[in-house]
N, C-alpha and C positions, 0 to 999 in steps of 0.2 A: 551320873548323867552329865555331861559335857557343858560345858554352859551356854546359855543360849545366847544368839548372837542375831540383834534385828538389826535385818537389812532395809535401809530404806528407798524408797525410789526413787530413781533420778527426774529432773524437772520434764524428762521427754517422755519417758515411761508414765508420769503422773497424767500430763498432759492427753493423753490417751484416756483414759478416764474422765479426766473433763470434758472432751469430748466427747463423749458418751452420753447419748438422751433415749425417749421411748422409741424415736422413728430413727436412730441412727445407731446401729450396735457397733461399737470399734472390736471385732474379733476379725481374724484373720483364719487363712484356713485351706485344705487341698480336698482334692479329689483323687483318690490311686483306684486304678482300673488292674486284679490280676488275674493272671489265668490259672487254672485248675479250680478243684474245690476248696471251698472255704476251711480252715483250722478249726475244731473245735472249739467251743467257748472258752470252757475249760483250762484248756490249753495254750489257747490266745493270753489269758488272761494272766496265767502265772510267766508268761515269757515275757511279759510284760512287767511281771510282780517282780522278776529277778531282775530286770534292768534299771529299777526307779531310784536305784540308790546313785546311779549315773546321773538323773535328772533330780537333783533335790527339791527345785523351784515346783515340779508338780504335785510336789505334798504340801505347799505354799499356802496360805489366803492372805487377805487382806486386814491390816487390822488399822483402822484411824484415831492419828493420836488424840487425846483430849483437846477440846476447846481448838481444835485444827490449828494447831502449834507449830505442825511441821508436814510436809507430806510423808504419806500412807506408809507403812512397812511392813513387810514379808513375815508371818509369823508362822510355826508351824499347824497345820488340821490339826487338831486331837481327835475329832470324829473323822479323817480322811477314809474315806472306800472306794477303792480301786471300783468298785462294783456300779456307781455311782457313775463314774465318768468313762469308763467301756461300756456302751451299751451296742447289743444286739435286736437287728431286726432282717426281716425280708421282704422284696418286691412279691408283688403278687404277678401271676404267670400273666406275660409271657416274658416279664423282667426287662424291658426294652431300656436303650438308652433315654429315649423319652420319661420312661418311669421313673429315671434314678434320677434326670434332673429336678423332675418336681420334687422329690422325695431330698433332694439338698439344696432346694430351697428352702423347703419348709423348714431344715434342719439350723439352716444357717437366717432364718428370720427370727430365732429365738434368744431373747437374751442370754447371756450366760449370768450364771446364781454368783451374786458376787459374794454372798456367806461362804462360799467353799473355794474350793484352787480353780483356777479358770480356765480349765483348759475342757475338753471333751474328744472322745474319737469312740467312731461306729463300724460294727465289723456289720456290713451288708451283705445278705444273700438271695441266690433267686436269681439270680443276671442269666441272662438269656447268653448261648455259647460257651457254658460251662466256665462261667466265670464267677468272681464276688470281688465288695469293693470297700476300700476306706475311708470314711470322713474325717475329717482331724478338721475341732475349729480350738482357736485357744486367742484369750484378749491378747489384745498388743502390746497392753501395757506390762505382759510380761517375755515378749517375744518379738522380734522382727525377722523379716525373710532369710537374711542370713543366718541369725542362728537358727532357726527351722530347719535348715537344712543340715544343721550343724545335728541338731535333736534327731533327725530322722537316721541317724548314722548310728546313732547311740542305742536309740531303739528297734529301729531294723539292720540286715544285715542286709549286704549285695552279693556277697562270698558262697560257694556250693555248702563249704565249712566253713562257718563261723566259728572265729575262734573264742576259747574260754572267756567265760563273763567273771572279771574280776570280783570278788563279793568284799566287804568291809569288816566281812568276820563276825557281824551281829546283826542282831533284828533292829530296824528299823525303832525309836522309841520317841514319839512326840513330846517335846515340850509343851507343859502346862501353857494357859495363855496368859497374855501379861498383863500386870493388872493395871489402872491409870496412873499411878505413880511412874512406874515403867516405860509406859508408851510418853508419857511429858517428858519423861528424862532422854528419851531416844529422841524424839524431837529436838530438843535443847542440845545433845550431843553433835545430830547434823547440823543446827545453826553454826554450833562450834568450829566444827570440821570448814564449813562456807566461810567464817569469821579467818582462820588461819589462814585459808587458801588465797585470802585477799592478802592477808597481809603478808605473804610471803610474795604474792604477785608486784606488789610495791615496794619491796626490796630488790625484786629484780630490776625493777624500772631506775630503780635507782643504781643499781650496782651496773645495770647496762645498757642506759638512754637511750643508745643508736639502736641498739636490735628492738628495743620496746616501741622508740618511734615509727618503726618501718611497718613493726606489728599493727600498731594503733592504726595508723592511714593505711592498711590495704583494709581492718576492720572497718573503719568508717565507710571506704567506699564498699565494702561489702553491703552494707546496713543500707546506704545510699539507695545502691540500685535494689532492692528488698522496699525501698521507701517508693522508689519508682514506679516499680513493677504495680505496687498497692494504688499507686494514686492514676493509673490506669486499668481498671476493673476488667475485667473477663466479658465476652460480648453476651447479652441475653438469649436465653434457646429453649426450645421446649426440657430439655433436660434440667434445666437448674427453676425447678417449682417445687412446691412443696410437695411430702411423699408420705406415705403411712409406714408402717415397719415390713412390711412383707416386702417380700426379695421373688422377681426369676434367674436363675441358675440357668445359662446358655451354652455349651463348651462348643468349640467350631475345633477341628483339626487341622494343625499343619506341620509341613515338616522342618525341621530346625535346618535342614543341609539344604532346603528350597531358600530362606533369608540370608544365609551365608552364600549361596548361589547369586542374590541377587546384589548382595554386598561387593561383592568378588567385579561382579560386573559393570558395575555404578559408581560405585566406592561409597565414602561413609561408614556406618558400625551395621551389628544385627540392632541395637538399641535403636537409630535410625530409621532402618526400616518397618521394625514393628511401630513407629509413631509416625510411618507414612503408608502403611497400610490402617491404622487405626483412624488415620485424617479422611482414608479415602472411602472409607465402611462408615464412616461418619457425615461423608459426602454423600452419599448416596442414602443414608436413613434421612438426612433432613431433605434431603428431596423428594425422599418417599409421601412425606409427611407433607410436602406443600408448601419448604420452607425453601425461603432463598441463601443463596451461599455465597453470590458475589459481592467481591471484600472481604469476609469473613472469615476471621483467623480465630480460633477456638483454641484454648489456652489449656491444657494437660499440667497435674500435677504431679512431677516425676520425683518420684525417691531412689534419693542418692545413697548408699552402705557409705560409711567412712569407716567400717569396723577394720583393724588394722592386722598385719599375720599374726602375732601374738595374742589378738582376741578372738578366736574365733573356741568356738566349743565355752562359750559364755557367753550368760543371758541377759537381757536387758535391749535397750534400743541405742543403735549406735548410725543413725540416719540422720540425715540432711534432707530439702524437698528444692526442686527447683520449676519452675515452671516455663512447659517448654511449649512452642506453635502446634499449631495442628490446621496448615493452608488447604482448609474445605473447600477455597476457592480455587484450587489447581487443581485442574481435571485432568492432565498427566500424570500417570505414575511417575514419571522420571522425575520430570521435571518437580514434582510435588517431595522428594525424597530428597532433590541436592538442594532444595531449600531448607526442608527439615535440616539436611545432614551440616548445610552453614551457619545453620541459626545456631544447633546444637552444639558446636564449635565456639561459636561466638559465646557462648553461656560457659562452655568447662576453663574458656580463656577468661571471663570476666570472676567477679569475688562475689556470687551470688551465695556459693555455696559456701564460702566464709564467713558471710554477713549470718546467714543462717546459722553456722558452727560458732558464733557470738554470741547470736542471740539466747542460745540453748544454754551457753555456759554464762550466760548472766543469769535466765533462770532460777537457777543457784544460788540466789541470794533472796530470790522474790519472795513474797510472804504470798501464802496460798492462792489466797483471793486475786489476787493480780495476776499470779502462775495461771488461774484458768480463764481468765480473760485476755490475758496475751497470746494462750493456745487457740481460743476460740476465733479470736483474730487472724491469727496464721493459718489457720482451714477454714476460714471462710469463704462462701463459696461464690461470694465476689469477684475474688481474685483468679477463679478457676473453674472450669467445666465440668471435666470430671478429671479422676487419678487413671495414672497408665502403669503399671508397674510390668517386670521383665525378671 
């Protein structure tokens, strides 16, 4: 047997799990609508069994070192069951879209078991139009958007013929799990790993001042405006109160060449306009509600990918968050979009998103207890409304 090799989590992947309570689940997750009839169980199941040696992370769990020495690392299931985390169910007739939303609420208001690999997906049947559907939720703390997408290539195909699934030549064989001796030394190793990486960061500073000082000051004023932004809070709204753990599931339709249409026309990005049509659905629910909007700038938490071309089809989280307007108070579409689309400007030109790519890599050296109070700080929901992601 090969020898076993724990992975630990990085301080952004951890942080996901700190933040994690009863009434707020950090899992992530899609909806696929397809046509025809649904794949057999069966069938689903082993096309799936043949592919998982392409995703190793979902034979994964969690395992925490001793005396929280270090953060969590990756070990393998020894009980893993594909059976376990495909599950099967159906709408009852007449399958409506209405139906499946309630039915991925309920799905997605549930924690996930953090004894096993965290991931889950549902093959749905019953859709009215001769259709069925997918649920995929999986934590964050072992996935971000991008590589989701990166996962969804691995395990589905877009191809009429997909081509041969490469195999490793053997069955699948879980390592033992590790015992405490093990998990304190994997701890102590990544201390290590942190201890080196500083010190070789200090030889460069020293082998070459000018580039380190230039580094240090756009970092500082990264950090700065991150210190700014915190020390003017997010405006109060019905949305930011306290919640239980139950979720509604809403999906609206639009079409992606209608935002590029109106990009084309206005100028700005698609990212632009979807955070100036979210301002103006936003404008109009707190007016529904009886609330006022003049003045009122409502503050979105937008996640940035830094993951770079050489990382993609690897896991872990490779994100930045910045926080962008959202002017409730302009009741022009236009006009409400070349604001968004200048502010948004103003932010990719400023070092918000640096300050943040610091912060994450000091992390790195935090001892646990601090690592989740620093996280819990930076998603706080002071500083923000809600999250807008693209």
């Amino acid at each position: 047997m090969p020898q076993r090799h724990l992975d630990r989590l990085t301080p952004i992947d951890a942080s996901f799990l700190h933040q994690e309570g009863a009434h707020s689940h950090m899992h992530v997750g899609g909806l696929t609508l397809a046509e025809g009839p649904p794949p057999a169980m069966e069938e689903f199941l082993e096309q799936i069994r043949l592919r998982l040696h392409l995703v190793p992370r979902y034979r994964h769990k969690l395992a925490f070192t001793a005396l929280d020495s270090g953060r969590p690392v990756w070990i393998d299931d020894p009980s893993f069951s594909l059976e376990f985390h495909v599950r099967h169910t159906a709408l009852p007739t007449p399958g409506t879209w209405v139906q499946l939303q309630s039915l991925a609420a309920r799905i997605f208001s549930q924690q996930l078991d953090r004894s096993k690999p965290l991931w889950e997906m549902w093959l749905i049947e019953g859709l009215e139009d001769d259709r069925f559907a997918l649920i995929t939720k999986t934590h964050h703390a072992l996935i971000d958007g991008i590589a989701g997408v990166d996962l969804a290539t691995v395990l589905f195909d877009l191809s009429r013929e997909p081509p041969p699934i490469k195999h490793s030549g053997r069955p699948w064989q879980p390592h033992s799990e590790p015992g405490t001796v093990e998990l304190v030394a994997a701890g102590l190793r990544g201390a290590l790993r942190a201890g080196i990486a500083l010190a070789e960061g200090t030889v460069d500073v020293l082998t070459h001042p000018d580039h380190a000082f230039a580094q240090a000051r756009e970092a500082a004023e990264g950090i700065g405006e991150i210190v700014w932004a915190g020390l003017n809070p997010a405006p109060e709204t019905a949305l930011n109160v306290p919640i239980g753990p139950h979720r509604r599931f809403v999906g609206i339709a639009a079409q992606l060449e209608d935002f590029k249409a109106v990009k084309n026309a206005f100028g700005g990005t698609v990212n632009d306009v979807v955070l100036a049509v979210v301002a103006g659905a936003l404008r109009t629910f707190l007016i529904s509600r009886g609330g006022h909007t003049e003045g009122v700038e409502l503050r979105a938490l937008v996640p940035v990918s830094v993951r770079g071309e050489g990382e993609h089809h690897t896991m872990g989280n490779r994100i930045v968050v910045m926080r962008g307007p959202l002017p409730v108070y302009i009741a022009d579409p236009v006009q409400r979009l070349r604001f968004v689309s200048q502010a948004m400007d103003g932010l990719k030109e400023s070092k918000q998103a640096l300050g943040a790519e610091v912060i994450a890599g000091v992390q790195n050296f935090a001892p646990p207890t601090i690592l989740a109070q620093a996280s819990r700080l930076n998603f706080s929901t002071r500083l923000f409304n809600l999250l807008v992601t693209n």
